[in-house]
C-alpha positions in Angstrom: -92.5 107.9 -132.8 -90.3 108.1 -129.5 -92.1 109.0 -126.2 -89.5 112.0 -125.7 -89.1 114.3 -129.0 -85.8 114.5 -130.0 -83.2 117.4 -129.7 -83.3 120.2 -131.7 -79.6 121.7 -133.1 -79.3 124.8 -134.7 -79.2 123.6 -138.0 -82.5 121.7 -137.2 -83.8 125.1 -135.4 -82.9 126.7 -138.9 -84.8 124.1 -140.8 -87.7 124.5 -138.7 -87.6 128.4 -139.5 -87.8 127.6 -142.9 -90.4 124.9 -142.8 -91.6 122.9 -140.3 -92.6 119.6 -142.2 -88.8 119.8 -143.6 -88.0 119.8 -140.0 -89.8 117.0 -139.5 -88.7 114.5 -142.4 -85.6 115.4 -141.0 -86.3 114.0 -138.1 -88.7 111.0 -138.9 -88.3 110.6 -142.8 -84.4 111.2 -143.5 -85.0 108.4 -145.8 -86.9 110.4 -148.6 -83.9 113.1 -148.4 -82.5 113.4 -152.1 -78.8 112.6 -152.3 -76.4 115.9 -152.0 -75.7 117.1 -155.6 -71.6 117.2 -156.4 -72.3 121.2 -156.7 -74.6 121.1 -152.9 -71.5 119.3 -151.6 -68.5 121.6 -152.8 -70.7 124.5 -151.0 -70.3 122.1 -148.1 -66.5 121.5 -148.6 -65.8 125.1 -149.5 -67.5 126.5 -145.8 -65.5 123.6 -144.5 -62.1 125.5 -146.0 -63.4 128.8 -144.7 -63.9 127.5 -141.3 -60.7 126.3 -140.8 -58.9 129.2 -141.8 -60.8 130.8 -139.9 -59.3 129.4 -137.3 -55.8 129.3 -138.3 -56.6 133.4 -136.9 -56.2 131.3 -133.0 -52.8 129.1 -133.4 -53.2 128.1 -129.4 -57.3 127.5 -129.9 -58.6 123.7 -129.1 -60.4 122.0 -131.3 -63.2 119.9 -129.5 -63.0 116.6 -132.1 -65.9 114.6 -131.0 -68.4 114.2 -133.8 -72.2 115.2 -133.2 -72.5 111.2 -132.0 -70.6 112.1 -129.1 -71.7 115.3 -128.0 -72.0 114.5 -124.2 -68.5 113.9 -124.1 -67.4 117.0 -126.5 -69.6 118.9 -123.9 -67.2 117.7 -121.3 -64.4 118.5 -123.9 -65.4 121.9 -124.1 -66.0 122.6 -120.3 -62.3 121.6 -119.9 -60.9 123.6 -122.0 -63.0 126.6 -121.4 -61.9 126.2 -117.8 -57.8 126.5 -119.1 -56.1 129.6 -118.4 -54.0 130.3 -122.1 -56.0 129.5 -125.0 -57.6 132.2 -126.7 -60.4 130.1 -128.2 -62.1 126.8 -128.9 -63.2 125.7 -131.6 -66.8 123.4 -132.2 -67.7 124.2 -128.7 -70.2 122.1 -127.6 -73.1 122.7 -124.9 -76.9 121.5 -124.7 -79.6 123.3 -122.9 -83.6 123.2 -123.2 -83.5 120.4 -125.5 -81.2 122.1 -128.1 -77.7 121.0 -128.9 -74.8 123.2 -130.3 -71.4 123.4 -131.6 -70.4 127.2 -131.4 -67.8 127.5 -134.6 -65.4 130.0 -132.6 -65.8 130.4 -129.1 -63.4 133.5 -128.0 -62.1 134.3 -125.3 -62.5 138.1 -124.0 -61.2 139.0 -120.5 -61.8 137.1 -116.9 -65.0 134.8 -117.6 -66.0 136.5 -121.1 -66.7 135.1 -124.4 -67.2 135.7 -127.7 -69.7 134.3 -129.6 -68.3 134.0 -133.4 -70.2 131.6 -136.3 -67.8 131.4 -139.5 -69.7 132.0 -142.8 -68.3 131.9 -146.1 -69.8 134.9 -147.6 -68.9 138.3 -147.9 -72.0 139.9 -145.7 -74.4 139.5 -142.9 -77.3 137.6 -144.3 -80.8 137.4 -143.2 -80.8 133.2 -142.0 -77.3 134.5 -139.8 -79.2 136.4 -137.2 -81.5 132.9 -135.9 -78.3 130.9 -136.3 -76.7 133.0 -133.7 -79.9 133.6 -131.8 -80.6 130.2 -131.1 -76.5 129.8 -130.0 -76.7 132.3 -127.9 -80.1 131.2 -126.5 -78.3 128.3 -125.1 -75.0 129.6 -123.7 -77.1 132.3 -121.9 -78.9 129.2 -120.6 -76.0 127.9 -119.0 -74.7 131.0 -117.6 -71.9 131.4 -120.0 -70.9 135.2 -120.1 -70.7 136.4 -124.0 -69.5 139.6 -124.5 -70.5 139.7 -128.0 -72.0 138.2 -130.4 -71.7 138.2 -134.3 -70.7 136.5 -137.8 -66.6 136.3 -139.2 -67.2 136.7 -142.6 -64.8 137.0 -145.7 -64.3 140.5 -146.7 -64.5 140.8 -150.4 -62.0 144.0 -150.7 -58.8 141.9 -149.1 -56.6 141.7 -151.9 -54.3 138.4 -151.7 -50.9 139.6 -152.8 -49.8 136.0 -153.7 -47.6 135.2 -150.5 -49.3 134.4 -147.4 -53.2 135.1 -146.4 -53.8 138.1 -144.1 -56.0 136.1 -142.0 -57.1 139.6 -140.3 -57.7 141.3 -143.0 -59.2 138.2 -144.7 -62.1 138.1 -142.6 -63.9 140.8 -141.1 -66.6 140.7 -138.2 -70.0 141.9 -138.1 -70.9 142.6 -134.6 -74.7 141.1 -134.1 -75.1 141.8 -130.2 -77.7 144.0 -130.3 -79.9 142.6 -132.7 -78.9 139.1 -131.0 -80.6 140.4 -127.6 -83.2 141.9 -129.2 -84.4 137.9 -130.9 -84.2 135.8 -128.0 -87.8 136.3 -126.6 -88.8 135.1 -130.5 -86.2 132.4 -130.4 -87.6 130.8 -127.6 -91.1 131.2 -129.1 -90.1 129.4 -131.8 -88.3 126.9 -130.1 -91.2 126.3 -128.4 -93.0 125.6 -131.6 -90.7 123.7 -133.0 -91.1 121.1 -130.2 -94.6 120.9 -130.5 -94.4 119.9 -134.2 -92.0 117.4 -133.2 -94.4 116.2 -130.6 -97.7 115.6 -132.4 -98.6 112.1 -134.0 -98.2 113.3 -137.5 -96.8 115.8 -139.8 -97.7 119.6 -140.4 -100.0 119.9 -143.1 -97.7 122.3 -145.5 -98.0 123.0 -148.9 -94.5 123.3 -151.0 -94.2 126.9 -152.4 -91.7 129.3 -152.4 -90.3 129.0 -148.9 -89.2 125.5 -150.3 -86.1 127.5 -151.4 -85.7 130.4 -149.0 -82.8 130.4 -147.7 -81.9 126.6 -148.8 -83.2 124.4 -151.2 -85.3 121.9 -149.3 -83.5 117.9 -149.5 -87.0 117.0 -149.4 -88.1 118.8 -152.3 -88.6 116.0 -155.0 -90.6 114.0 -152.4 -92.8 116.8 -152.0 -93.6 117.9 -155.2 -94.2 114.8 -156.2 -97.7 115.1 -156.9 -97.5 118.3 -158.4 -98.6 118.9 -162.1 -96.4 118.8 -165.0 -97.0 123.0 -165.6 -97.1 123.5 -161.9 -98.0 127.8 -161.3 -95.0 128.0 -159.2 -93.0 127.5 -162.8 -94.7 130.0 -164.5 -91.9 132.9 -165.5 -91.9 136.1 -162.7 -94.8 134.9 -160.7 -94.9 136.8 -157.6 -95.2 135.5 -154.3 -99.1 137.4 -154.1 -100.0 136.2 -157.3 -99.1 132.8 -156.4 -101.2 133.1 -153.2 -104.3 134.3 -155.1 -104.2 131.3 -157.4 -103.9 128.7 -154.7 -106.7 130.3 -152.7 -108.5 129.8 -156.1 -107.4 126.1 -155.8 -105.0 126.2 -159.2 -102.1 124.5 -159.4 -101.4 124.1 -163.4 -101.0 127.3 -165.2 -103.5 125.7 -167.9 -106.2 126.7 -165.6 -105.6 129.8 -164.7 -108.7 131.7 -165.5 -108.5 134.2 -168.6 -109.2 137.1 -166.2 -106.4 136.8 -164.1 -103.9 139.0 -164.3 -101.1 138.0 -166.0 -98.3 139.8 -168.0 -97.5 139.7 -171.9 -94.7 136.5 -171.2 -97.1 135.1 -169.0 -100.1 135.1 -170.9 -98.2 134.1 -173.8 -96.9 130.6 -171.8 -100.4 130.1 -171.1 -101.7 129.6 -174.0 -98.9 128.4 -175.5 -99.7 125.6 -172.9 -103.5 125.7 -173.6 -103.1 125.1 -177.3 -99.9 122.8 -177.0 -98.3 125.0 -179.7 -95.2 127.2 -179.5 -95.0 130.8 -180.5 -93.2 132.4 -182.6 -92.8 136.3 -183.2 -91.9 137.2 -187.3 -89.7 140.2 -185.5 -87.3 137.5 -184.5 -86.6 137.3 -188.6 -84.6 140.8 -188.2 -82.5 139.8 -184.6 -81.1 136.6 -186.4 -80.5 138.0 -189.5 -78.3 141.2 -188.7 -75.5 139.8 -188.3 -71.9 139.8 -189.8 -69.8 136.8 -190.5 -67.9 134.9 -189.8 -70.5 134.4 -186.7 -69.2 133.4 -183.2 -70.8 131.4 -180.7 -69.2 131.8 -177.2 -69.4 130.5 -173.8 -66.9 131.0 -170.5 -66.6 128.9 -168.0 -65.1 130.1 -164.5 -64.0 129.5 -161.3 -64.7 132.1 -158.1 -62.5 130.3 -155.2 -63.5 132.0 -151.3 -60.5 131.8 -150.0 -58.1 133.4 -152.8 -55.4 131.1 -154.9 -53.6 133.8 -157.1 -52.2 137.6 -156.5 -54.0 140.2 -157.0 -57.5 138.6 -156.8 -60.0 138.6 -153.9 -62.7 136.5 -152.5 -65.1 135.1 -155.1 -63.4 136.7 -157.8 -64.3 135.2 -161.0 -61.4 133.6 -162.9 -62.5 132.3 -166.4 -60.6 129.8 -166.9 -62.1 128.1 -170.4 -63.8 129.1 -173.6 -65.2 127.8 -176.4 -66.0 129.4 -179.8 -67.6 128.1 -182.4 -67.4 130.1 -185.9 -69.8 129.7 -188.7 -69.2 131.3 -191.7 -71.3 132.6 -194.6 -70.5 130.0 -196.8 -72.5 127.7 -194.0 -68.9 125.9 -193.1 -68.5 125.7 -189.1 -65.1 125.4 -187.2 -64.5 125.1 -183.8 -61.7 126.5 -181.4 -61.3 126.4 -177.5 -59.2 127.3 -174.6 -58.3 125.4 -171.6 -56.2 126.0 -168.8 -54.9 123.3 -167.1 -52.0 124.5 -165.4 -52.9 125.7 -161.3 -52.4 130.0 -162.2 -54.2 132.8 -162.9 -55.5 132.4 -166.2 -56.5 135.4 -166.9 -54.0 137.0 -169.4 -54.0 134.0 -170.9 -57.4 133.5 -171.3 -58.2 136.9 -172.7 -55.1 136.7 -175.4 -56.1 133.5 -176.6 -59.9 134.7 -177.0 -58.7 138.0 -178.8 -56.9 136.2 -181.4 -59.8 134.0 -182.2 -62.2 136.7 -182.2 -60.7 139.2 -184.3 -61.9 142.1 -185.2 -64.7 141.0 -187.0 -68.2 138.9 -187.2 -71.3 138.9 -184.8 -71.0 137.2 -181.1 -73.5 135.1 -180.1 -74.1 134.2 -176.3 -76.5 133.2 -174.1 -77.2 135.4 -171.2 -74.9 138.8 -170.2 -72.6 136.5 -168.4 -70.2 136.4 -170.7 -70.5 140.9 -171.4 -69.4 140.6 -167.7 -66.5 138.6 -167.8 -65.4 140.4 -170.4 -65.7 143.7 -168.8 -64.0 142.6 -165.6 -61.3 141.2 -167.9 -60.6 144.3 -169.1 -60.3 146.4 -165.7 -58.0 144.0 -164.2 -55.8 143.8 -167.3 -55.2 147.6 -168.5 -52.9 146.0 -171.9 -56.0 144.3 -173.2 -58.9 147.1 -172.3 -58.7 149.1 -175.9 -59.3 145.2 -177.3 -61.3 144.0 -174.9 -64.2 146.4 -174.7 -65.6 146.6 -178.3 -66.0 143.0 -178.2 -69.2 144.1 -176.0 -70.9 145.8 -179.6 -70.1 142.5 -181.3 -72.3 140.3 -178.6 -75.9 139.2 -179.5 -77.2 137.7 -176.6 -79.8 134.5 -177.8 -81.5 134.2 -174.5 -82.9 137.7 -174.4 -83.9 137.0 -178.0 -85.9 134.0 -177.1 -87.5 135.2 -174.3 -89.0 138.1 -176.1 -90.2 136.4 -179.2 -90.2 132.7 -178.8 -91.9 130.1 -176.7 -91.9 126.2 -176.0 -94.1 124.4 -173.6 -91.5 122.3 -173.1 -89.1 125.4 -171.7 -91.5 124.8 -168.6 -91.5 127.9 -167.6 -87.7 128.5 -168.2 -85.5 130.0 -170.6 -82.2 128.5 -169.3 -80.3 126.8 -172.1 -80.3 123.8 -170.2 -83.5 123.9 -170.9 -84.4 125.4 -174.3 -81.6 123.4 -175.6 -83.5 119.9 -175.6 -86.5 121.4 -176.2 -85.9 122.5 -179.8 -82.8 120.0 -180.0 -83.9 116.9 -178.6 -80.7 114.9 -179.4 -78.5 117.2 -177.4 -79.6 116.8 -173.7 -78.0 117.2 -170.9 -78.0 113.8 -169.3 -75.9 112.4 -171.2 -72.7 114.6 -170.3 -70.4 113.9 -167.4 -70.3 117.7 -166.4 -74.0 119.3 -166.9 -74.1 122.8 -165.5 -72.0 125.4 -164.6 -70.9 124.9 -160.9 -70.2 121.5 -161.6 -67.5 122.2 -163.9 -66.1 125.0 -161.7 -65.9 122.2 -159.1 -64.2 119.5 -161.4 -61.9 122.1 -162.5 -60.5 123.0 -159.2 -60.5 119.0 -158.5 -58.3 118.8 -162.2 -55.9 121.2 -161.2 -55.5 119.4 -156.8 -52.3 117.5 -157.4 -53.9 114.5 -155.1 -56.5 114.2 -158.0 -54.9 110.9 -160.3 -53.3 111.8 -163.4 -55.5 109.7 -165.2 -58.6 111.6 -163.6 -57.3 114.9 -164.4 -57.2 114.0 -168.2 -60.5 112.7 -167.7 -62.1 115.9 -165.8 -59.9 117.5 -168.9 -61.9 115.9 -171.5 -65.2 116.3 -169.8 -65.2 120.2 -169.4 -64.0 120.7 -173.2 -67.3 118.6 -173.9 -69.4 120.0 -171.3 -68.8 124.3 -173.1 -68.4 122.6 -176.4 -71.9 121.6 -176.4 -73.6 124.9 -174.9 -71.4 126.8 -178.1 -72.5 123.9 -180.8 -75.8 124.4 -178.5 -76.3 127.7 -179.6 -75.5 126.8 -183.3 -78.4 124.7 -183.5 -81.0 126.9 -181.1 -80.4 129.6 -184.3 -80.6 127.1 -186.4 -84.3 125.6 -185.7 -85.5 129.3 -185.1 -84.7 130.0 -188.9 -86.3 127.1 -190.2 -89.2 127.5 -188.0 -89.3 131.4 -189.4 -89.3 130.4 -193.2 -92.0 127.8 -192.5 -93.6 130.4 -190.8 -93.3 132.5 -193.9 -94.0 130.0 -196.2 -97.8 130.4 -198.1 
């Protein structure tokens, strides 16, 4: 360990807040960080996108281009340009005081010796994490004597309406003004940067059990390393535990929900995982009989896929609005025959017109909907407010759904659904020959990511038809998914039944 702790940054400062043993792998033990996921890294890549148009709102700005290797010279960088007479802004300003480095995203000018403190966030609000993260910033600068005015978050502003020509960069972004509350941190910023320090300083690591906090506000990269240890039903798994709850049983040294003493108290799901788990035995309610059988054929089984871009591609559509841009129905009908269609768009528009014509027509007008969570009811339903010529055929679709997950939840249970009821999960569980691992695309943000890679012109042709191939696999196995979940319930039902 070095003789002289190393600097903290303010996305180390944030880490710290979090948890302070993830702020100390970071430091000591980057080598037992897990690799950042495909999904963890388009998050990355899309607050990359948002940042720069953010500061395409500054055409003169200066952009201080030295990488976080070189920060005493992009602090030199910065004190240049700051000291220039015409630019309006600059951009990754960098400054170091009290053993904490920072790169201000937009630093803006405001009158004779005034700044602007303004950190670019690509969501649509002030969140909780945003206040530290411009605490600790403005910690600093005040350090150094630099004059800020004000002090806040430029955030997208989810009621711009792109009309399909060129952004509104002021009406794209809105500010939220975080002065006040700002002032009112630093005496707790430098407690805790104060703290922080000392951790970094002792011989050895905090002594910190994972839990919760593991995710709050980021999942931890340290996570698997971690949780190593834990147990294969680990409490913090079990469905709707509540942070107290969780507390009492660790003070009562549990950590598998097979131990959980009878007389805690647990709800009706809960208590029915637990023993499931106990006896090593599923359940299985008989009511479950009635929800599979009403139905009307033919019988669909649907799944969307979408796409929710921050910074808007088409007209008429605003930040993170969801575009569905794939489905897949399976139909079985009463004879027990199955067909399959599907939709695909692969041309860079707005897909939704064509989306919900091609999903009408294989609908119809008749035969029970099956899908797997409300997502789908709300795609739908925002379908049909932003396309008034499809409403009246749009909206009864919604008495046609039957949504399997709610079903399983409230009458059937695996022990190996760990806790979940996620078809990623249930899926292998009752289906062991249709797992995940084994498909190119596996969840739901990955696809929205490969998607918007199918349809980047750089992308190589023979990619695209690749990434093609891959998402009409990836949502035709959740809809033949579903086919077989309904299936193995029914069989497990009439052996059930059977004297």
């Amino acid at each position: 360990m070095p003789s002289k702790p190393p600097m903290l940054s303010k996305s180390r400062f944030i880490a710290g807040l979090q948890c302070p043993l993830r702020l100390w792998h970071q430091i000591y033990n980057s080598r037992l960080a897990a690799e950042v996921s495909p999904a963890q890294q388009a998050i990355f890549d899309m607050g990359h996108d948002v940042g720069r148009a953010a500061t395409r709102r500054y055409p003169q700005g200066i952009l201080i281009d030295e990488d976080h290797l070189h920060h005493p010279q992009a602090v030199e960088s910065t004190r240049k340009a700051m000291e220039g007479m015409f630019s309006p802004a600059v951009f990754e300003a960098a400054f170091v005081h009290d053993g904490i480095r920072v790169r201000v995203d937009i630093l803006e000018r405001s009158g004779w010796g005034k700044w602007n403190l303004i950190e670019v966030k690509s969501s649509t609000s002030v969140k909780e994490v945003h206040v530290p993260d411009v605490a600790v910033q403005y910690h600093v600068l005040r350090g150094l004597g630099v004059r800020v005015e004000k002090a806040g978050i430029l955030h997208l502003n989810n009621q711009y309406v792109y009309d399909g020509r060129d952004l509104d960069l002021g009406q794209l972004f809105l500010f939220s003004d975080l002065t006040e509350e700002i002032l009112e941190q630093q005496e707790e910023v430098l407690r805790r940067v104060n703290q922080l320090k000392e951790v970094l300083a002792a011989d050895s690591p905090p002594a910190i059990q994972p839990s919760r906090h593991c995710w709050n506000p980021y999942l931890c990269e340290f996570w698997d390393h971690c949780t190593a240890g834990m147990p294969e039903y680990w409490i913090i798994n079990l469905n709707g535990i509540t942070r107290r709850k969780l507390r009492e049983l660790e003070a009562l040294g549990v950590k598998d929900i097979r131990d959980i003493p009878e007389e805690f108290s647990l709800n009706a799901l809960q208590a029915r995982i637990r023993t499931c788990l106990i006896e090593g035995k599923e359940f299985i309610d008989p009511g479950l009989t009635d929800e599979l059988g009403r139905v009307e054929y033919p019988i669909h089984f649907l799944d969307f896929e979408t796409v929710g871009p921050a910074i808007p591609r088409y007209p008429h559509t605003r930040p993170f609005q969801t575009i569905p841009f794939q489905w897949s129905d399976y139909l079985l009908h009463a004879d027990g025959a199955l067909e399959h269609r599907e939709y695909l768009c692969a041309e860079n528009k707005d897909s939704r017109e064509e989306f919900a014509r091609t999903l009408l027509e294989a609908l119809g007008e008749k035969g029970s909907i099956f899908i797997y969570t409300s997502y789908e009811k709300d795609v739908i339903s925002s379908l049909a407010e932003a396309l008034p010529l499809y409403r009246e055929r749009l909206l009864p679709l919604l008495d046609r759904f039957k949504d399997l997950h709610a079903l399983i939840r409230r009458y059937f249970y695996h022990p190996q659904f760990h806790g979940s009821f996620s078809l990623k999960d249930v899926l292998p569980a009752l289906v062991p020959s249709m797992k995940y691992d084994r498909l190119a695309i596996q969840e739901g943000s990955m696809a929205s990511l490969q998607y918007l890679r199918m349809l980047d012109p750089a992308t190589p042709s023979a990619e695209r038809d690749k990434i093609k191939r891959d998402l009409l696999t990836y949502c035709g196995h959740d809809t033949l998914g579903m086919v077989k979940i309904r299936e193995e319930m029914l069989k497990r039902l009439s052996l059930s039944c059977t004297p």
